[in-house]
N, C-alpha and C positions, 0 to 999 in steps of 0.2 A: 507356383500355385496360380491358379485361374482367379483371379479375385472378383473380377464381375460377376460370377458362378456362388458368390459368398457375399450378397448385400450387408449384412451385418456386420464381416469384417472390412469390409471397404467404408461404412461409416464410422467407424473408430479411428480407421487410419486417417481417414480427415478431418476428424475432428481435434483428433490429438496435430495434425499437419496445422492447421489453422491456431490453437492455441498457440504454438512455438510459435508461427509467424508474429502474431498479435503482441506476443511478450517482447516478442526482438524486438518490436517498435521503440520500446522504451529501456529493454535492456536489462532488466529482474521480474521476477514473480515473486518475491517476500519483500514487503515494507516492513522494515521494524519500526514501530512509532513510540517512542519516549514518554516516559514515565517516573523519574525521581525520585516520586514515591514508593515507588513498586519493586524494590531493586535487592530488599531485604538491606538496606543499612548499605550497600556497597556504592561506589562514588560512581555516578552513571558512565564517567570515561572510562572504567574497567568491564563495563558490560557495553560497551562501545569497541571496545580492543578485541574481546574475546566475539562478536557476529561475527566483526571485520574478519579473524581469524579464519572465523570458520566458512566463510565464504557470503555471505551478508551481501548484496549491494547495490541495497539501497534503505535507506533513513529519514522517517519525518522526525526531528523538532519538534515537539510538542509539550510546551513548560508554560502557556499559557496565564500562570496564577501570576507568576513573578512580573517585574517592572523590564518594559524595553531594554533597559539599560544592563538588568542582569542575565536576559535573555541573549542578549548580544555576547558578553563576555561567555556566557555557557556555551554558546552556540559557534564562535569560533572555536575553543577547546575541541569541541565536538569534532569540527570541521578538520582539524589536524589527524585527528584519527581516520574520519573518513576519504581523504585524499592519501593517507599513508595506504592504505586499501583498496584504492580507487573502488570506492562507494559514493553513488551519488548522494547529497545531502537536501533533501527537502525543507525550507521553512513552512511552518504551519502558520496559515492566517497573512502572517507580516510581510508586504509586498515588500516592502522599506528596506524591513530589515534581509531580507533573499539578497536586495540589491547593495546593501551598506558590505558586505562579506562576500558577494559572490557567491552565493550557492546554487548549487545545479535550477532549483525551480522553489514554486510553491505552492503547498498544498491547501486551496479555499474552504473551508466550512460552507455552507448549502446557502448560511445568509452574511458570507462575505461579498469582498468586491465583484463586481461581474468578471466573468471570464474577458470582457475584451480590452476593459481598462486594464487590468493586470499583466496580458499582453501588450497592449502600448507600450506599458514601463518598463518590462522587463526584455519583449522584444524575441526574437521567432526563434534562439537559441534556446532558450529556458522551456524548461517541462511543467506543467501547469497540470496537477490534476484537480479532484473536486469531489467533494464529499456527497452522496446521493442516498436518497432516503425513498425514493421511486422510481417506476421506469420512466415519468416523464421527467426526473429529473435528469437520467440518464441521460435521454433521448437531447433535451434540451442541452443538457452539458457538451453533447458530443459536437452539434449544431452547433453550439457555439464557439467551438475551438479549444476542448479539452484535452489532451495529452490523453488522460486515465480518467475513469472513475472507480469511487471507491464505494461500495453500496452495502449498506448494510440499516440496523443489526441485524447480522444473517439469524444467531441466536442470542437468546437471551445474555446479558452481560450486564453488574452494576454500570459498567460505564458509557453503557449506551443509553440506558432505559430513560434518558429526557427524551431521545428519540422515537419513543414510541414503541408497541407491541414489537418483538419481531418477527421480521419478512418467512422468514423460512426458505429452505433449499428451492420447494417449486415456484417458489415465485422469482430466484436466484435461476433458476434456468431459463423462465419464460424474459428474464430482463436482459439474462445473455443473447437471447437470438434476436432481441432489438438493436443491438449496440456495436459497430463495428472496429472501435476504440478497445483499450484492452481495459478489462474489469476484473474489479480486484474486490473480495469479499471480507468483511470486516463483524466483527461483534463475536464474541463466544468460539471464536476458530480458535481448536485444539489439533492435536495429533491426533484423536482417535476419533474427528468427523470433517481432519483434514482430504481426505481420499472423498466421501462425500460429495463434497465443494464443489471439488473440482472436477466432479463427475456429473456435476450440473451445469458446466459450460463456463465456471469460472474459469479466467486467465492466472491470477494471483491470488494469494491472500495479505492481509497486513493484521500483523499482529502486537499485542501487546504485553500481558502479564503471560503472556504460556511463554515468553521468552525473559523478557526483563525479570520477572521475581522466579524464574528457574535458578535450584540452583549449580547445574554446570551448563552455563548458558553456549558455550563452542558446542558441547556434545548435543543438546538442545535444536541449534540451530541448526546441524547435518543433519539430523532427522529429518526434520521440517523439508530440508532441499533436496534431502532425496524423496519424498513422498512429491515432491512438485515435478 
């Protein structure tokens, strides 16, 4: 087929070419992000076994209520599984603690450390992404030496809403064609406004309760990676 003769399919196929490339950068389109509480009673390192199984890989850390020190013993536990899987392992927030364990990177909240100190410490190995609540933050995060950002809340979610109203899809495509880092959309992403998303120039999604309080969390996660 002629594809110059068919503008319409020749922007798909680049779009969709460009997405793959953008994800390879860092190597998944699903962050599963941790939740303890969300898990219906089951021990988080069994809804850790069962992503990894299903093809999972990659993982924020995110246990923030607990003391450093409980964080650390979770977060290694964790880590076993994720390297049994080769899934990378993100800490949330704790530069410290990324570096006391070795975890693949870490993922910054919007008023954590700066992107460059975080880099210093951890140094040009590690994956750094960054939590975004605007295109300028986007924009600024990328400038500054982001890996990823993670932008949201695309929709409404309890565990967004300190964050503000949310952004919505059209403003999830206009902060796509800002950003040349791979972006990954956050807040209220289900299966059935996952196709959506990603049909607005997202690269990724991360998710949280449509995976952790499912309950066949393997069967859960194929879904999800076949709609990406």
């Amino acid at each position: 087929m002629d594809f110059t003769r068919h503008p319409n399919i020749c922007c798909i196929i680049t779009m969709t070419a460009n997405k793959t490339t953008i994800s390879a950068q860092i190597g998944f389109n699903l962050l599963l992000i941790t939740d303890r509480k969300n898990t219906s009673g089951r021990p988080l390192a069994d809804i850790m076994m069962c992503a990894g199984e299903a093809g999972v890989r990659a993982v924020q850390f995110r246990e923030k209520d607990i003391s450093l020190r409980e964080q650390m013993s979770m977060a290694i536990e964790i880590q076993k599984i994720t390297r049994q899987f080769d899934m990378k392992l993100f800490i949330n927030d704790r530069v410290d603690l990324c570096m006391a364990i070795d975890a693949d990177g870490v993922h910054l909240p919007s008023t954590g450390l700066p992107i460059a100190v975080a880099r210093k410490m951890l140094g040009r190995k590690k994956i750094i992404g960054v939590s975004c609540h605007s295109v300028e933050d986007v924009v600024r995060a990328e400038s500054e030496g982001a890996d990823y950002a993670l932008l949201g809340p695309i929709y409404d979610t309890p565990s967004k809403r300190e964050y503000g109203k949310p952004l919505g899809i059209d403003y999830l495509k206009s902060v796509s064609e800002s950003t040349t880092i791979p972006l990954f959309a956050v807040g209220g992403i289900k299966i059935s406004n996952l196709k959506e998303v990603m049909n607005r120039g997202a690269n990724g999604v991360a998710m949280i309760s449509e995976i952790m309080a499912e309950k066949d969390v393997t069967g859960r996660c194929r879904d999800v990676l076949n709609l990406l």
